[in-house]
Kinemage of the C-alpha trace (Angstrom):
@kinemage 1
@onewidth
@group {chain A} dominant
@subgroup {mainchain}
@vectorlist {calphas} color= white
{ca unk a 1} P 128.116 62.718 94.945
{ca unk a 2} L 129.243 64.008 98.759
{ca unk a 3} L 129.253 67.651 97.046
{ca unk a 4} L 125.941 67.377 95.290
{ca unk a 5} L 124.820 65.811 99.228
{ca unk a 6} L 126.052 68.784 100.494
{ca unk a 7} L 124.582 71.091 98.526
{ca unk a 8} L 120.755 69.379 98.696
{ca unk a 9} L 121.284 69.281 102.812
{ca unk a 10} L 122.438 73.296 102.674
{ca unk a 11} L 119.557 73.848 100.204
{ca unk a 12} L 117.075 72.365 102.552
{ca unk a 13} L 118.123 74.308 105.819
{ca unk a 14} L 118.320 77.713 103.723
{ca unk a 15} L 114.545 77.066 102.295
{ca unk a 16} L 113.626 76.272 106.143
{ca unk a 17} L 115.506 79.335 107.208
{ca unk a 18} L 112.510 82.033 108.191
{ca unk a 19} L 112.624 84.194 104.904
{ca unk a 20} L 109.891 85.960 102.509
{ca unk a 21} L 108.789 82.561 100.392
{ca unk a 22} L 108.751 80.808 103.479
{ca unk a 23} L 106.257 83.250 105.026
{ca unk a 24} L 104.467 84.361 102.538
{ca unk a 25} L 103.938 80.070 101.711
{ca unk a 26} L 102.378 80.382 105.049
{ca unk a 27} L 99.924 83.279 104.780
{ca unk a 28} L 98.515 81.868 101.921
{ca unk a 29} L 98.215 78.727 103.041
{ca unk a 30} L 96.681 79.936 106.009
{ca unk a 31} L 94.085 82.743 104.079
{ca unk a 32} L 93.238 81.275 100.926
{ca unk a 33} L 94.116 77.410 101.409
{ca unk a 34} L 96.338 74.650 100.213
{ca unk a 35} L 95.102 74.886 96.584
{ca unk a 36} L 95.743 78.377 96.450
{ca unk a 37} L 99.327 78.160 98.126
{ca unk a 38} L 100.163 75.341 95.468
{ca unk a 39} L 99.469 77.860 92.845
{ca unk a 40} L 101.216 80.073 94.376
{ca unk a 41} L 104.382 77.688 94.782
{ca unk a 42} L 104.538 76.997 90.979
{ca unk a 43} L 105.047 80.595 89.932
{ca unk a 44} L 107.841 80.400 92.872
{ca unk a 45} L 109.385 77.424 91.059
{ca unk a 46} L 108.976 78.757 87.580
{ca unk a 47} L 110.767 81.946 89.013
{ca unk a 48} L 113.121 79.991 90.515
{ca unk a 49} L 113.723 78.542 86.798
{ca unk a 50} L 114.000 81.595 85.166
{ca unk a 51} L 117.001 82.303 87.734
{ca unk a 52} L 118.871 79.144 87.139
{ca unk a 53} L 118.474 80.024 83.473
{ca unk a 54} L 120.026 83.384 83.794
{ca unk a 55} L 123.171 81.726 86.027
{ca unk a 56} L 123.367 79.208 83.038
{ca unk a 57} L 123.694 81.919 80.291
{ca unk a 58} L 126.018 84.191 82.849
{ca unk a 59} L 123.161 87.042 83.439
{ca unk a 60} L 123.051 86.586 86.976
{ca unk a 61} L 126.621 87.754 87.047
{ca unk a 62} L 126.260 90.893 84.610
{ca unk a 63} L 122.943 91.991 87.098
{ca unk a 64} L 125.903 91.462 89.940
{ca unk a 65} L 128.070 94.238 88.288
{ca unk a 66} L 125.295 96.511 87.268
{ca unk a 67} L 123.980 97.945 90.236
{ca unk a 68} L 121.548 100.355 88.478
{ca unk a 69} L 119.795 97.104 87.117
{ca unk a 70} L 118.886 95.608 90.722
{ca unk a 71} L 117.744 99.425 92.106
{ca unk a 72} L 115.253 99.287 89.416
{ca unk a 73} L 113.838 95.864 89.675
{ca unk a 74} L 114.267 96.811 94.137
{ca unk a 75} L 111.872 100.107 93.152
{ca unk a 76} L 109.248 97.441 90.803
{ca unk a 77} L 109.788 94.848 93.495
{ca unk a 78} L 108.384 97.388 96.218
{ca unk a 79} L 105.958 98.894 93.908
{ca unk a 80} L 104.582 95.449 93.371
{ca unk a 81} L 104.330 94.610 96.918
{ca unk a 82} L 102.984 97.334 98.521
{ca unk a 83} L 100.155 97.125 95.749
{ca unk a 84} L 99.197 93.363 96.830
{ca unk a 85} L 99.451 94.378 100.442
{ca unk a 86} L 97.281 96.811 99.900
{ca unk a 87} L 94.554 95.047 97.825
{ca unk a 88} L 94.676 91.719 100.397
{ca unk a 89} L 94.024 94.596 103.428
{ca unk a 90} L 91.182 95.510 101.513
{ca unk a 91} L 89.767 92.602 100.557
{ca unk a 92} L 90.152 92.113 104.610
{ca unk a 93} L 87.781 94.962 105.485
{ca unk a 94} L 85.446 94.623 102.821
{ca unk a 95} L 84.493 90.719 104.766
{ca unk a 96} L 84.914 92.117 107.948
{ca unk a 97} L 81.962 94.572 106.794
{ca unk a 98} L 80.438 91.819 105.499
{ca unk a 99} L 80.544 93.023 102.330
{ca unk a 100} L 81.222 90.307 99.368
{ca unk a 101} L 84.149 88.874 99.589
{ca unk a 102} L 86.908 88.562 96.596
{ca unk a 103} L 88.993 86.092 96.412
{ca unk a 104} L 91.834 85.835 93.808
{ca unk a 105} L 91.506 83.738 91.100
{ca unk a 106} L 94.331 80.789 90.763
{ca unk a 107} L 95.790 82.236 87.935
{ca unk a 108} L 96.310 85.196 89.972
{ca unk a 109} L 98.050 83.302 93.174
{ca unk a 110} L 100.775 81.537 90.244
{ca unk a 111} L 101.199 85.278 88.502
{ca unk a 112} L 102.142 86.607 92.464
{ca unk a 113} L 104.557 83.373 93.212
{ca unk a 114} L 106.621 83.737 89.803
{ca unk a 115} L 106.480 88.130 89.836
{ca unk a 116} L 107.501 87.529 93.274
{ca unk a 117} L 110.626 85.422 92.442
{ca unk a 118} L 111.669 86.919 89.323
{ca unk a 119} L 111.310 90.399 89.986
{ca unk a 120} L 113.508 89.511 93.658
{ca unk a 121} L 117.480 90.780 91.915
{ca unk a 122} L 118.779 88.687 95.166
{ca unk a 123} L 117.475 85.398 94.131
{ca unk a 124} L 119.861 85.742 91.399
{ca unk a 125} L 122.975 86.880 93.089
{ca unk a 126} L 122.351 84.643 95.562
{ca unk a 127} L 122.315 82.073 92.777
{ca unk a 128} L 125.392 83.353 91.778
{ca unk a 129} L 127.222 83.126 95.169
{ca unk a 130} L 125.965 80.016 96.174
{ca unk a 131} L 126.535 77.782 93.448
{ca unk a 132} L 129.876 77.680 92.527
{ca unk a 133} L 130.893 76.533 95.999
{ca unk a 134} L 129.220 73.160 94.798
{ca unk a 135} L 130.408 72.562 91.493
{ca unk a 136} L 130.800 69.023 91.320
{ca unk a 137} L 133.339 67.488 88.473
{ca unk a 138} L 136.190 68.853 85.935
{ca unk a 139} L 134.265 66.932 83.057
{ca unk a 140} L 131.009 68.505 82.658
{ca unk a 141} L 130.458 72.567 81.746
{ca unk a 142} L 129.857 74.709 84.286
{ca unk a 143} L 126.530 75.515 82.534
{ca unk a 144} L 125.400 71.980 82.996
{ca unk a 145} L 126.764 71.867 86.783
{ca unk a 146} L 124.824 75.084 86.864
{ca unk a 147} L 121.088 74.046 85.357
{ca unk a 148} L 121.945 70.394 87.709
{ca unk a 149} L 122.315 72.338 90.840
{ca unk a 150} L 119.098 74.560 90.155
{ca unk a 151} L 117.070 71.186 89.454
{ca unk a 152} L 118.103 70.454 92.981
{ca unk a 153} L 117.542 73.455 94.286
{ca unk a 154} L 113.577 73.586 92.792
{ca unk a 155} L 113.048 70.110 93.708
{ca unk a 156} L 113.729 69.994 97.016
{ca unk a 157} L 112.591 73.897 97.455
{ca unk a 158} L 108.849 72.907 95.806
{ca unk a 159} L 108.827 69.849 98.509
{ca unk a 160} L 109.419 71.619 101.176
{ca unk a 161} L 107.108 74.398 100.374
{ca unk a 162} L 104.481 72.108 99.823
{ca unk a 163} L 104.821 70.001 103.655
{ca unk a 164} L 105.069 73.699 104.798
{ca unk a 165} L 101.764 74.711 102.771
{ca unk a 166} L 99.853 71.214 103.829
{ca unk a 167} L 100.327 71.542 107.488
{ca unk a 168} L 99.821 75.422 107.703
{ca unk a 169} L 96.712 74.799 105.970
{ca unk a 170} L 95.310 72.277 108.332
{ca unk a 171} L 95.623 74.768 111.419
{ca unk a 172} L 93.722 76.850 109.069
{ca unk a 173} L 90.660 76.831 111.152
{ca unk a 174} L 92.685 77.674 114.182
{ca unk a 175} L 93.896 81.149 112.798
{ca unk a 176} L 90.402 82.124 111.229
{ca unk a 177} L 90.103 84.009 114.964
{ca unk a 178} L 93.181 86.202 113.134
{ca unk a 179} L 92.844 88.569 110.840
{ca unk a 180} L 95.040 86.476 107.576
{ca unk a 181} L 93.967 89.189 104.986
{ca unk a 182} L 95.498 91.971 107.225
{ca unk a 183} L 98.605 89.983 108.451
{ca unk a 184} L 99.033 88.807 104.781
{ca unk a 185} L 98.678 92.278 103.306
{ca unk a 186} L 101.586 93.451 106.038
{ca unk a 187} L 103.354 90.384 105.008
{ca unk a 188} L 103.395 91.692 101.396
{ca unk a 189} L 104.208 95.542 102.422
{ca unk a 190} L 107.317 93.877 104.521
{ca unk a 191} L 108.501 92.335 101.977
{ca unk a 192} L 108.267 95.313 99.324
{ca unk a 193} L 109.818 96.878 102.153
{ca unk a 194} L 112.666 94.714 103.068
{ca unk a 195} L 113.200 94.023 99.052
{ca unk a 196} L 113.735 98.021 98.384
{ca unk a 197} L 116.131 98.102 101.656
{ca unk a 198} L 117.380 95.040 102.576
């Protein structure tokens, strides 16, 4: 129990740590509102499953060894990114030209969260380095120590994102003086950016 404490405390503070989901949580939050940034959460935690499933089964480790694997999904990843960025700078001038403003659809906002996660090769090895520091008993599989730990992991990573989302969106009305499309579309760029050479 102390090592499955220790893990949920370490999860928390690393999901708190300044990073891409955290900001990106934010600028959502912040441009498109707390419905939006929920959306976008749940593709984050769906990704976030599709990772644990691939430590379970041992895939996280084989992407590890093949480094060809993560420079493609780094190139897709940036690719991706840049192409968001882009479209959310847009969609910035064409309201600040008073032009008609469009907004994603949800659907949209949950395809961004999971593509974001999934297509991120250093969710997965960091999966893979993290989680056997907190393997818990001798009498259970690793697999099942494995999918426990990245129930954990979501859990407390979807509450947190959400108290993050909730309060960024009720100073909402304080950053409308900022440009959020622009910032968020840089936000996106960065992080095709620091994805392809980070």
């Amino acid at each position: 129990m102390e090592v499955l404490f220790s893990f949920l405390i370490a999860s928390v503070l690393l999901t708190l740590s300044p990073g891409p989901d955290l900001l990106m949580v934010i600028g959502q939050s912040i441009e498109n509102g707390l419905r939006a940034a929920l959306i976008f959460i749940l593709g984050l935690m769906t990704g976030l499953c599709g990772h644990t499933l691939l430590l379970v089964v041992g895939w996280a480790q084989f992407v590890g060894e093949q480094p060809q694997i993560i420079s493609i999904m780094k190139g897709i990843g940036f690719v991706y990114f840049s192409f968001l960025g882009w479209k959310s700078i847009r969609r910035h001038y064409r309201y600040k030209f008073n032009e008609s403003e469009i907004l994603p659809p949800p659907k949209k906002h949950y395809v961004q969260g999971l593509l974001m996660n999934l297509i991120n090769p250093k969710v997965s090895l960091f999966f893979w380095l993290f989680f056997p520091g907190f393997l818990f008993t001798n009498d259970q599989p690793i697999a099942f120590q494995y999918a426990v730990l990245g129930g954990l992991f979501l859990l407390q990573a979807f509450l947190v994102f959400s108290v993050v989302a909730y309060f960024s969106s009720t100073v909402k009305a304080f950053f409308n003086r900022y440009p959020m499309g622009l910032i968020n579309g840089v936000l996106w760029i960065g992080l095709g950016v620091y994805l392809l050479f980070g």
